[in-house]
C-alpha positions in Angstrom: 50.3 3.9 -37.5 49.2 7.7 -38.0 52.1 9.8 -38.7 52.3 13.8 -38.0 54.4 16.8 -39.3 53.8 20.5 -38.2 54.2 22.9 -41.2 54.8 26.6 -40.0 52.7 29.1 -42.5 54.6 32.6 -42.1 52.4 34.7 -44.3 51.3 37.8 -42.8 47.7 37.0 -42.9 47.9 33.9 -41.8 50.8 34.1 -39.5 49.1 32.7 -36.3 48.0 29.4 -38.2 49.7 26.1 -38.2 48.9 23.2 -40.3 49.7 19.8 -39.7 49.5 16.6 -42.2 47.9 13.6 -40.7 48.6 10.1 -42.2 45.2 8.4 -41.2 45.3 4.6 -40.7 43.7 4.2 -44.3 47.6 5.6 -45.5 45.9 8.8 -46.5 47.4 12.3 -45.8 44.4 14.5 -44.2 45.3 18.5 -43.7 44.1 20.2 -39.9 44.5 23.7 -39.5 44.7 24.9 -35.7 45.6 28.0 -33.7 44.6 31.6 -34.7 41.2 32.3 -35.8 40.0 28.7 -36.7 40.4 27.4 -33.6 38.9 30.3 -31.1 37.1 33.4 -32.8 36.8 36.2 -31.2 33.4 36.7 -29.1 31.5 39.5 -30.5 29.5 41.7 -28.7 25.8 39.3 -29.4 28.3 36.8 -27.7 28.9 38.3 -24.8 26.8 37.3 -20.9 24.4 40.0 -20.1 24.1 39.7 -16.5 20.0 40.3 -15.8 20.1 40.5 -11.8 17.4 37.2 -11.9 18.7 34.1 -10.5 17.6 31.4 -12.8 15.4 28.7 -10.2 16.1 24.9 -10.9 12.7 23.2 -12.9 12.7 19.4 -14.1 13.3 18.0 -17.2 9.9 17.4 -17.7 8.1 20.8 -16.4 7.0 22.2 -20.4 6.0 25.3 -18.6 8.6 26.3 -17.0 10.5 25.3 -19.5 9.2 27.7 -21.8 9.6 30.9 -19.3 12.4 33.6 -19.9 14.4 34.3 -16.8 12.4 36.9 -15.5 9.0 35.1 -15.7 10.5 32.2 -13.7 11.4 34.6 -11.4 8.5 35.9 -10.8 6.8 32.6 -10.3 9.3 31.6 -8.3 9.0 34.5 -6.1 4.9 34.2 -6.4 5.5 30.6 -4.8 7.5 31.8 -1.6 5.1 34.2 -1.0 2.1 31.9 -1.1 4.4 29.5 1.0 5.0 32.6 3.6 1.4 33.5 3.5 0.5 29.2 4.0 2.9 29.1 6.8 1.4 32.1 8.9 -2.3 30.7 8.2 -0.7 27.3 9.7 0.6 29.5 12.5 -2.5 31.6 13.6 -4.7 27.9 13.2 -1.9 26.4 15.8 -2.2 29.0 18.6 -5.9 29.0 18.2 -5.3 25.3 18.9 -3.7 25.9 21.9 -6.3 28.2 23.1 -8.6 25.3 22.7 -7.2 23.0 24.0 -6.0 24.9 27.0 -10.4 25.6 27.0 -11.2 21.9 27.7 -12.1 21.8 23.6 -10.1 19.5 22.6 -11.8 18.1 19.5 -12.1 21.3 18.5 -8.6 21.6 18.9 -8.2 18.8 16.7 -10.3 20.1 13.7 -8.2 23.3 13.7 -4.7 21.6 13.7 -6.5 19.2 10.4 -6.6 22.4 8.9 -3.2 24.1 10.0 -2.2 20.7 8.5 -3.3 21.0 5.2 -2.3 24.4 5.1 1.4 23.5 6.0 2.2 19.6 6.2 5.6 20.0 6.6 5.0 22.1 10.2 6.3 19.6 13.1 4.4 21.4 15.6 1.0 20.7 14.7 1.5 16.8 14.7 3.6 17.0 18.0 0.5 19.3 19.2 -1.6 16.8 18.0 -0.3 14.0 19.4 -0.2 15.8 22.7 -3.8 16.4 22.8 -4.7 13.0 21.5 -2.3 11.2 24.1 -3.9 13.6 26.6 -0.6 15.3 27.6 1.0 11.7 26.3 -1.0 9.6 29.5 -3.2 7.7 27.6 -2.9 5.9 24.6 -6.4 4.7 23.7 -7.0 6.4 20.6 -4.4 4.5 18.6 -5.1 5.1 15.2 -5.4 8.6 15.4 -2.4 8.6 17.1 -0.2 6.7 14.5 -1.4 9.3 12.4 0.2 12.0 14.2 3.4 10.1 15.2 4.0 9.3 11.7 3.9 13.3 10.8 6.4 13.9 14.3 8.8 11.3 13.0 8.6 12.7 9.4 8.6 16.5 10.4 9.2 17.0 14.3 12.6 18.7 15.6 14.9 16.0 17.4 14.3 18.0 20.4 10.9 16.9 20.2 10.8 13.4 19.2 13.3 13.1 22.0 10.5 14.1 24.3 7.9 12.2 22.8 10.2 8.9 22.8 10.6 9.5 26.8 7.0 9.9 27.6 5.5 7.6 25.7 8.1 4.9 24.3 8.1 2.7 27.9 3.9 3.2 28.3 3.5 1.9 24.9 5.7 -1.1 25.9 4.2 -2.1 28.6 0.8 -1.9 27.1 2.4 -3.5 24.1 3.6 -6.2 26.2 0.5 -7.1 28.5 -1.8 -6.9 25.0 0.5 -10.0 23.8 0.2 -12.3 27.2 -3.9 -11.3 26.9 -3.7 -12.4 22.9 -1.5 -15.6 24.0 -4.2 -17.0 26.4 -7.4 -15.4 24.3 -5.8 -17.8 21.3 -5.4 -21.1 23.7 -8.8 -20.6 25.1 -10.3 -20.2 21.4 -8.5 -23.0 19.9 -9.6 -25.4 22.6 -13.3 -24.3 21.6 -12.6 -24.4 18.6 -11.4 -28.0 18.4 -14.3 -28.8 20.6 -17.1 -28.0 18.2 -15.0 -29.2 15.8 -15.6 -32.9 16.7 -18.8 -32.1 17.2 -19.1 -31.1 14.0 -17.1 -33.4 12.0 -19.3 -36.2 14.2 -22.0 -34.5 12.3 -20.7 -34.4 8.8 -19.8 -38.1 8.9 -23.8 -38.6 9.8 -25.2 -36.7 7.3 -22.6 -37.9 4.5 -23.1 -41.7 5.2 -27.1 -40.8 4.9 -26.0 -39.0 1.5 -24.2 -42.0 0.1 -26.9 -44.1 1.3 -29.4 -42.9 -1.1 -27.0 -41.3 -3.9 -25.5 -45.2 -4.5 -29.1 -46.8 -4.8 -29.5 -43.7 -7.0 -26.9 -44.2 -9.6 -27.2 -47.8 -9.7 -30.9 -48.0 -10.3 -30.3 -45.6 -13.1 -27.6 -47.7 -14.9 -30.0 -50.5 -14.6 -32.6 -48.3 -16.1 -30.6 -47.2 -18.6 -29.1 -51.0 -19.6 -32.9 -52.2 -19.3 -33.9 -49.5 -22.0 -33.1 -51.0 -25.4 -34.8 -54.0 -24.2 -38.2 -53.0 -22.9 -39.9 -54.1 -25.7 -38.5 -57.0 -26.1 -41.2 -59.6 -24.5 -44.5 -60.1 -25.6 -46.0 -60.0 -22.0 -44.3 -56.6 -21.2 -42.2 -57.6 -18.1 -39.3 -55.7 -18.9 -41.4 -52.7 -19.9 -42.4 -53.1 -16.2 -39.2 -53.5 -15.0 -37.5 -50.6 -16.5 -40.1 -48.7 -15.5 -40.3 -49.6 -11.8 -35.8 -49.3 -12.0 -36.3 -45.5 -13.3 -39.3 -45.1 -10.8 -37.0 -45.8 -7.9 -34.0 -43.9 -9.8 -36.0 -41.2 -8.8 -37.0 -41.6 -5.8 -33.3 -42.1 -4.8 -32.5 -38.9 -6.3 -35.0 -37.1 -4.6 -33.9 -38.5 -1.4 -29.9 -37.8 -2.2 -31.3 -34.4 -2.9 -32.7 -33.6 0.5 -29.9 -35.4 2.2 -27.1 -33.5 0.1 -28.6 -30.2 2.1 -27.6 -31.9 5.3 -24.0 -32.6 4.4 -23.8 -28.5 2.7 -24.6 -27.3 6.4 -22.3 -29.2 8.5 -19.5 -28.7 6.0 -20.3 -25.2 5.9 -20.3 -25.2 9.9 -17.0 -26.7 9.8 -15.9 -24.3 7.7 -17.3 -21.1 9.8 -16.2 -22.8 13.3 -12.3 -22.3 11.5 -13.1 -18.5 11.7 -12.1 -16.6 14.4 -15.2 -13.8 13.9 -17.6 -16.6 13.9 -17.5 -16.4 18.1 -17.0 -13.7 20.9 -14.1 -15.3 22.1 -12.7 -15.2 18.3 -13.9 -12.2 17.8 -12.0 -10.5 21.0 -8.7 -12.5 20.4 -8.8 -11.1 16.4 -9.1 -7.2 18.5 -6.4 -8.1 20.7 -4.1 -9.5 17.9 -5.0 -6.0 15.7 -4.1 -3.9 19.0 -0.9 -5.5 19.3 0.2 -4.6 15.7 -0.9 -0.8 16.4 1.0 -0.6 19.5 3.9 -2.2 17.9 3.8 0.4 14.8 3.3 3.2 17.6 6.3 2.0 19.3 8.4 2.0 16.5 7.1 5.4 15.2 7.8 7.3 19.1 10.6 5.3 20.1 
C-alpha cells in the first residue's frame, strides 16, 4: 500500500512549497511538490479575460465556418440573420393582410397563391396555415378539398397558437366525424356489392379457364408424346430395307408438329382467361371497384384530417 510523509521546506525562497514522498505500489519513493508557485502561477496580464461587449452565439460542432469566425464576425452574422429574419417576417405579414383583402374580395384562390408565398417567406407563421385552412374550409363548412386541407392543418398543428387550434378542433373536429363516419358505412356496402360481382365473374371465369386448359392439354399431350416416339423411332429409320420406319418417323414428327402448332394456338386461350382472372381480382378493373377504392382513400384523409384538427 502507498505510503505518504509531508516534508515542510522552510527556506526563504521556497517557503510556501511542501514536498511530500510517495511510496508507489512498485515500493518506489516518487517526490511531488505542491502549493506555492508550482501548483497556481500567477495570471499575467496576456492571461487575463478581456471583456469585448459581443455575446458569443452558439454554432454546431460541425459548422467549419463559423467555427473559424472571431467573436465579432459571428456577431455580425448573427445580427445579419435576425435582421433578414425581421425583414422575412414583415414580408410574411404584408402577403397575409393582402390575403385577407382577397379573400374578403370573393378571390379566394388568389388568396391562396399569396399565403404560398407568405409561407415560404415565414413557415413557422401560424396564421397563414390557420388563414389558409379557413379559406380552404370555406370559413370551416366544407371540407371537400381534403388534401389541400391536410396540408394546412398539418402547418396549424405544427405552428398555430392553442387558442386557435382550439377553434379549429370545435368547428371542424365533429363535421369531419360525421363525414368520416357516413364515408365508412358507404365503403362497407360499396365492398359487399363489389365482392359479390366479383365472385360472380369469377366463376364465370374460372368456368372458362378450365375450358380452354383441358383444350391445351388436349393437344400439348398428343404433342409430347408423338415427339418421344419421334425421337425413340430416330436411330432406327434406316433400319429396314423397304423404308417403313423412315415413314413412320416421319409421319410421328409430322404430327409432333401439328400438335404443337395446335397447343400453340390453344395456349393463347388459357393466357387470356388467366389473365382475366387475374384483372377481375382488381378493384380498378370495374366502376364499382373503382368507386369503393375512392371511398376507402377518402376515409383515410378524413381520418388523418381528424386526427390533425381534433
Amino acid at each position: 500500500m502507498a505510503e505518504e510523509r509531508l516534508i515542510d521546506d522552510n527556506t526563504d525562497k521556497d517557503k510556501d512549497k511542501k514536498y511530500r514522498f510517495r511510496i508507489n505500489e512498485d515500493g518506489e519513493e516518487e517526490l511531488e511538490i505542491y502549493g506555492g508557485d508550482e501548483e497556481e502561477e500567477e495570471a499575467g496580464p496576456e492571461d487575463e479575460l478581456v471583456d469585448s461587449g459581443y455575446e458569443v452565439p452558439e454554432f454546431d460542432d460541425d459548422d467549419e465556418d463559423a467555427a473559424a469566425m472571431t467573436p465579432e464576425q459571428l456577431f455580425a452574422e448573427r445580427k445579419k440573420q435576425e435582421e433578414e429574419r425581421t425583414a422575412r417576417e414583415m414580408k410574411a405579414a404584408e402577403l397575409i393582410n393582402k390575403a385577407l383583402l382577397l379573400r374578403d374580395g370573393g378571390n379566394e384562390e388568389y388568396a391562396l397563391t399569396t399565403l404560398d408565398s407568405a409561407q415560404k417567406e415565414c413557415t413557422d407563421n401560424g396564421g397563414i396555415y390557420v388563414l389558409k385552412l379557413g379559406i380552404l374550409t370555406k370559413d370551416f363548412t366544407d371540407i371537400s378539398r381534403l388534401d389541400e386541407s391536410i396540408d394546412a392543418a398539418a402547418g396549424c398543428k405544427t405552428y398555430a397558437s392553442a387558442e386557435d387550434k382550439s377553434r379549429i378542433s370545435a368547428a371542424l373536429s365533429e363535421k369531419i366525424k360525421s363525414e368520416l363516419e357516413a364515408q365508412r358505412a358507404q365503403n362497407a356496402q360499396l365492398k359487399a356489392d363489389n365482392e359479390q360481382k366479383k365472385s360472380d365473374r369469377r366463376a364465370v371465369f374460372m368456368s372458362g379457364f378450365k375450358v380452354a386448359l383441358r383444350n391445351f392439354l388436349f393437344a400439348f399431350i398428343p404433342f409430347v408424346a408423338f415427339l418421344c416416339a419421334a425421337v425413340a423411332l430416330t436411330p432406327q429409320m434406316y433400319s429396314d430395307k423397304n423404308g417403313t420406319m423412315l415413314a413412320l418417323t416421319i409421319a410421328m414428327y409430322a404430327l409432333a408438329g401439328a400438335a404443337f402448332i395446335a397447343s400453340v394456338i390453344l395456349a393463347r386461350f388459357v393466357a387470356t382467361s388467366a389473365r382475366r382472372l387475374k384483372v377481375n381480382e382488381s378493384n380498378l378493373s370495374t366502376a364499382l371497384g373503382r368507386t369503393y377504392t375512392e371511398g376507402t382513400l377518402r376515409a383515410e384523409k378524413l381520418e388523418k384530417l381528424y386526427s390533425l384538427v381534433h
